[in-house]
LUMLOVO-538286 format. One line per 2 residues: number of its first residue (from 1); their letters; for each residue x, y, z of N, C-alpha, C. Coordinates in nm, 4 decimals, decimal comma, always signed. Layout:
<nodes>
NUM = A = X Y Z X Y Z X Y Z; ...
</nodes>
This chain:
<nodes>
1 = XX = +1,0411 +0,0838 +0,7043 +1,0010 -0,0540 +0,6843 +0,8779 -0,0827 +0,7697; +0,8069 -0,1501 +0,6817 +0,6727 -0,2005 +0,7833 +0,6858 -0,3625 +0,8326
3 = XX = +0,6333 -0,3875 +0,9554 +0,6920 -0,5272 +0,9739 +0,5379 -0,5521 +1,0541; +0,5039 -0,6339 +0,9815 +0,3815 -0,7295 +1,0497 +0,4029 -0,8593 +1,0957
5 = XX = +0,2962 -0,9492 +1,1597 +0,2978 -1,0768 +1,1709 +0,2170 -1,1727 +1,0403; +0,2523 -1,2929 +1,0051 +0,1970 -1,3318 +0,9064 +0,0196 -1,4189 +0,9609
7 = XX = -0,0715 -1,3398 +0,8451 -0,1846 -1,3794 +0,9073 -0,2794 -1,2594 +0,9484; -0,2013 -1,1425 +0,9424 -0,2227 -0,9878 +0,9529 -0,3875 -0,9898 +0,8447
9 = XX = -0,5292 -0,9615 +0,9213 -0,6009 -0,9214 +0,8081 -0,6390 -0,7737 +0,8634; -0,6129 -0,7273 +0,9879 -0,6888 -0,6091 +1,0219 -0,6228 -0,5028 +0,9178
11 = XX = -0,7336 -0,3881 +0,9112 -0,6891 -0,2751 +0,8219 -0,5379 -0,2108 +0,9082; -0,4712 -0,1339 +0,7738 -0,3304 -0,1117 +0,7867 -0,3444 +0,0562 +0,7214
13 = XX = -0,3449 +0,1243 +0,7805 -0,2862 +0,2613 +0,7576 -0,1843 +0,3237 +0,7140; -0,1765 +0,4115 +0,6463 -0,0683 +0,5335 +0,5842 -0,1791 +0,6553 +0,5309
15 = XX = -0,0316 +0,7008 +0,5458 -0,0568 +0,8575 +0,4849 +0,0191 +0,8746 +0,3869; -0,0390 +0,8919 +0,2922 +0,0146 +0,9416 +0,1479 +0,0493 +1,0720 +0,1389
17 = XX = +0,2157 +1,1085 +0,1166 +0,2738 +1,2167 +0,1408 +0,3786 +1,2523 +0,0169; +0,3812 +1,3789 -0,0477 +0,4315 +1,4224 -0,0913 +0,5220 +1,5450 -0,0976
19 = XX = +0,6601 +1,5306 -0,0769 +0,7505 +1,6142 -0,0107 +0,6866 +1,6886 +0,0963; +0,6562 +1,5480 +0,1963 +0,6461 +1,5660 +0,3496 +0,4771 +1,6282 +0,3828
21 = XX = +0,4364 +1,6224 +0,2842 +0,2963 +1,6853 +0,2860 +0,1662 +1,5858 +0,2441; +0,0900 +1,5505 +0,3212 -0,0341 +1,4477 +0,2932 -0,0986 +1,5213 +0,1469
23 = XX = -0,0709 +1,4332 +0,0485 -0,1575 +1,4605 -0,0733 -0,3188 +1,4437 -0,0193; -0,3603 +1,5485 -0,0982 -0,5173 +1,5547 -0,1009 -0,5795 +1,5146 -0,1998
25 = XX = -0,6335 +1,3510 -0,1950 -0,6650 +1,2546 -0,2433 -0,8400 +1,2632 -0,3174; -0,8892 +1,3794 -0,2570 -1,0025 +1,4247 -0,3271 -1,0070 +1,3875 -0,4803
27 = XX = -1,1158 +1,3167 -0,5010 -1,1072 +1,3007 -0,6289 -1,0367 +1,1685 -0,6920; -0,9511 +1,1399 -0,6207 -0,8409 +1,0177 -0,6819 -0,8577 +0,8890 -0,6608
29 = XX = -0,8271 +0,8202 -0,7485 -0,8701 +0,6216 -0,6629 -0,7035 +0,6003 -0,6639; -0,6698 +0,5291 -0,5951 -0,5524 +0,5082 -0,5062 -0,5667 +0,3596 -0,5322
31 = XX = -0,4678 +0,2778 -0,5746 -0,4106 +0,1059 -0,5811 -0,3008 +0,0769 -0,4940; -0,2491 -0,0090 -0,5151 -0,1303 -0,0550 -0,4118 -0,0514 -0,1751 -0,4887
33 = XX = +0,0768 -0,1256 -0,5370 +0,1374 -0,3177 -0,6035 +0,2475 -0,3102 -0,4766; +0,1770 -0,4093 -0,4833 +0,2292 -0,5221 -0,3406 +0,3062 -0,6568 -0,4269
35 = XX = +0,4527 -0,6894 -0,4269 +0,5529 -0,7903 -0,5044 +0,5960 -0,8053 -0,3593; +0,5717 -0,9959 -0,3979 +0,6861 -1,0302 -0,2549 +0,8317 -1,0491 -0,3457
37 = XX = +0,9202 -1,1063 -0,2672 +1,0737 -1,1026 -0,2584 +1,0932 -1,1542 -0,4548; +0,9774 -1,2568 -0,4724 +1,0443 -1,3323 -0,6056 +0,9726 -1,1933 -0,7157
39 = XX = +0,8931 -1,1319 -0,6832 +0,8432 -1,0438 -0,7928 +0,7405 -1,0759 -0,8442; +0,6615 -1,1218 -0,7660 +0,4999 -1,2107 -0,8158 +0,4464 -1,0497 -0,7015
41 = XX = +0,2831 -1,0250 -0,7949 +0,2381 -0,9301 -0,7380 +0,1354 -1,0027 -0,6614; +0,0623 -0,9422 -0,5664 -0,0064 -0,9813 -0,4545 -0,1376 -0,9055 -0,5000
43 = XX = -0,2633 -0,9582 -0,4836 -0,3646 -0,9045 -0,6017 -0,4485 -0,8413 -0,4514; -0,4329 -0,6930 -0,4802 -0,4952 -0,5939 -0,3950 -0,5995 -0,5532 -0,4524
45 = XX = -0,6791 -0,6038 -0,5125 -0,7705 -0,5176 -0,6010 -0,9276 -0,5113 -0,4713; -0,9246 -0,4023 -0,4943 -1,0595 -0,4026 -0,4301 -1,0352 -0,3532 -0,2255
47 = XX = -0,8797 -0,3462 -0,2224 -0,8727 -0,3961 -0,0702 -0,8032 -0,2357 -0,0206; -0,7684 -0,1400 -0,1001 -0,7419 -0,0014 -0,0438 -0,8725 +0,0806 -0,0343
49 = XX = -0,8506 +0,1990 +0,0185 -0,9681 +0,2515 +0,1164 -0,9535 +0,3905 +0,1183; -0,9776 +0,4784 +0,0731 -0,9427 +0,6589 +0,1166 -1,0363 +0,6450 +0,2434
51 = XX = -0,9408 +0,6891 +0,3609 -1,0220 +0,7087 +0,4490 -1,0093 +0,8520 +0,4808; -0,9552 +0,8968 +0,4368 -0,9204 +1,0684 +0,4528 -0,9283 +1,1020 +0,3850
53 = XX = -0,9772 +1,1720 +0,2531 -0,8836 +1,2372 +0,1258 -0,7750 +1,3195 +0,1307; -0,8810 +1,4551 +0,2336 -0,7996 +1,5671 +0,2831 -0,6359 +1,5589 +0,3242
55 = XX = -0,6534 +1,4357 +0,3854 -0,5153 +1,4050 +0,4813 -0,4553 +1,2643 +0,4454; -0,5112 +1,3002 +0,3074 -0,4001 +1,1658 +0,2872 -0,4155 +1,0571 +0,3135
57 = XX = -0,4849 +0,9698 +0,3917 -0,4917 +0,8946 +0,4580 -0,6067 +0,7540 +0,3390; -0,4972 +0,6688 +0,3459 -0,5824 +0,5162 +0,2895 -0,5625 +0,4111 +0,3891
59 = XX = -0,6051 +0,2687 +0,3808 -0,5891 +0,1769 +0,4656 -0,5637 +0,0318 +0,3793; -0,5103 -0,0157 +0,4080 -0,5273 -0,1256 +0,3000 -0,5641 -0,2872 +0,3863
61 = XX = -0,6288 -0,3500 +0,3514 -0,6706 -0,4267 +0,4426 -0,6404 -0,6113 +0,3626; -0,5847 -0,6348 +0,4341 -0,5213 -0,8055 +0,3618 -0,5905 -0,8739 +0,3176
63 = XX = -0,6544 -1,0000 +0,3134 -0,7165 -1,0928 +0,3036 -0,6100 -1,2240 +0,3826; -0,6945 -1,3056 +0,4080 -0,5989 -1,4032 +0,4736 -0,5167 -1,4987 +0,4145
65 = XX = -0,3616 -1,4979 +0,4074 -0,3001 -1,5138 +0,3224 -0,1960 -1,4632 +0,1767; -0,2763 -1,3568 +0,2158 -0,1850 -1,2070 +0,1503 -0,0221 -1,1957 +0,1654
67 = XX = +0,0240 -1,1861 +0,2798 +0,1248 -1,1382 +0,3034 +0,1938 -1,3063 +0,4089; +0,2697 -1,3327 +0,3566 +0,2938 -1,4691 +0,3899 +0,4728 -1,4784 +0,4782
69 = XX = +0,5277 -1,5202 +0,5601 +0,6461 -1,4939 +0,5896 +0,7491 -1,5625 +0,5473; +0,6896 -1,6376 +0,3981 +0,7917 -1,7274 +0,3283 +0,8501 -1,6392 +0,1815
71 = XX = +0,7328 -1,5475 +0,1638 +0,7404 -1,4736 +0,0622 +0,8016 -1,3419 +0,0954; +0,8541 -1,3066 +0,2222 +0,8935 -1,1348 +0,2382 +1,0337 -1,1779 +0,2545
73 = XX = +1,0721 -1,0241 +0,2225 +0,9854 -0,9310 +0,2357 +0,9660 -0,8761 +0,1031; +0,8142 -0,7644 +0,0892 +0,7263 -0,7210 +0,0068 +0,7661 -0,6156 -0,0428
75 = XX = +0,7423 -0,5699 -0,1469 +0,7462 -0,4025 -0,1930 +0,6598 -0,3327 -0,2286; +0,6042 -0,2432 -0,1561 +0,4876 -0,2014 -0,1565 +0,4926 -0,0322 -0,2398
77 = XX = +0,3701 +0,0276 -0,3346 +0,4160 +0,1541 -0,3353 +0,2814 +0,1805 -0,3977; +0,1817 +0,2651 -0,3262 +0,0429 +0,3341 -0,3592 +0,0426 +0,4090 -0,5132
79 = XX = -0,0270 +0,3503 -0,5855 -0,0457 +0,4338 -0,7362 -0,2075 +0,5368 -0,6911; -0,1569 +0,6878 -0,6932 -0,2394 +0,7695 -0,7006 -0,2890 +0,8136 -0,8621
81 = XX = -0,4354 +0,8023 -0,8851 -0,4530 +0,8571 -1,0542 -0,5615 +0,9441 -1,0260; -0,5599 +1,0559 -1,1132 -0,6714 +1,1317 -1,0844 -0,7375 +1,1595 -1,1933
83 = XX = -0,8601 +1,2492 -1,2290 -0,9655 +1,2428 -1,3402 -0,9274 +1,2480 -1,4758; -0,7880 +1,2898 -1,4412 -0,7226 +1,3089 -1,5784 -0,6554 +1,2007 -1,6791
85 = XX = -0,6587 +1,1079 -1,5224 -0,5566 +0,9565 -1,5999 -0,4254 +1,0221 -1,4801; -0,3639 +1,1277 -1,4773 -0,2606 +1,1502 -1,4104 -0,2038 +1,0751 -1,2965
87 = XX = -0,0954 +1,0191 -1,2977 -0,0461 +0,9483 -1,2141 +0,0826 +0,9683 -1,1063; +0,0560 +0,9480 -0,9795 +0,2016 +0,9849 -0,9150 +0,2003 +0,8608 -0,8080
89 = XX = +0,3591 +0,8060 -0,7767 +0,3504 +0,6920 -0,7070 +0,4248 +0,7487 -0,5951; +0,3060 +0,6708 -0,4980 +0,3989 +0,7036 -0,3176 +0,4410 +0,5643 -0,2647
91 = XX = +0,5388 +0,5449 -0,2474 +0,6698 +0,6761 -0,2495 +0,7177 +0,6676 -0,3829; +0,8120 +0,7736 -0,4537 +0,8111 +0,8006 -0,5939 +0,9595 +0,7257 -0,5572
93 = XX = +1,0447 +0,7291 -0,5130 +1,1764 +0,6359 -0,5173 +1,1003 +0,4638 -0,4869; +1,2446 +0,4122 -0,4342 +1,2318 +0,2670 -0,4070 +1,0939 +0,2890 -0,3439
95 = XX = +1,0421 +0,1351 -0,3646 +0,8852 +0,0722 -0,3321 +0,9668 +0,0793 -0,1845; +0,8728 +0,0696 -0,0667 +0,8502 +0,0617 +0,0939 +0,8817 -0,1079 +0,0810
97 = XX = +0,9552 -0,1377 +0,2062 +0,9732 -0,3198 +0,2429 +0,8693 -0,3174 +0,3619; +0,8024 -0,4102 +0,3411 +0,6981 -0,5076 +0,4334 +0,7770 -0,6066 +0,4610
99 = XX = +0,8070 -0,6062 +0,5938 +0,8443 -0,7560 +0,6178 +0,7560 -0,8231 +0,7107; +0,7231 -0,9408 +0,6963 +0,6648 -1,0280 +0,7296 +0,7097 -1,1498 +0,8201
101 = XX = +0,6788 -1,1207 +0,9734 +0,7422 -1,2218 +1,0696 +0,6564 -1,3354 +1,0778; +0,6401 -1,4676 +1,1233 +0,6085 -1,5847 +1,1112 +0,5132 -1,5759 +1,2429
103 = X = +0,3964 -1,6094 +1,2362 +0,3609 -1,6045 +1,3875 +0,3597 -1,7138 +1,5005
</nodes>
């Protein structure tokens, strides 16, 4: 579980891993659906980041007002696609919970 404060805009890190291994993101554009608790999506467009390919590594960075502590907690889960259209979601089970504390 990820647990922020509400109001959070600094960039936010992960590593995109597949059976325990950082996918190598070379090549791939990477999204993020972000649903708070009622199932309304949170519009990330434009706001993930490969900052690694090699290692997996994206950042996703809020806008103010994004992630709210009336609306969590969130379900978050990175859509990887690559040149092919091919698609794999991290994490491939349940979406990740964001919860969101009040500041």
């Amino acid at each position: 579980m990820v647990e922020i404060v509400e109001g959070w805009t600094s960039p936010m890190p992960f590593t995109l891993k597949g059976n325990g291994t950082p996918i190598d993101l070379s090549g791939m554009t990477v999204t993020l659906s972000l649903k708070d608790r009622r199932g309304a999506s949170v519009d990330t467009a434009g706001k993930v980041t490969v900052t690694s390919a090699i290692d997996g590594e994206v950042t996703f960075s809020p806008a103010v007002g994004d992630l709210r502590a009336g609306s969590s907690p969130y379900a978050a889960r990175f859509q990887v696609t690559d040149s092919n259209s091919k698609v794999l979601f991290v994490p491939n089970a349940e979406a990740d919970a964001w919860k969101v504390r009040p500041a």
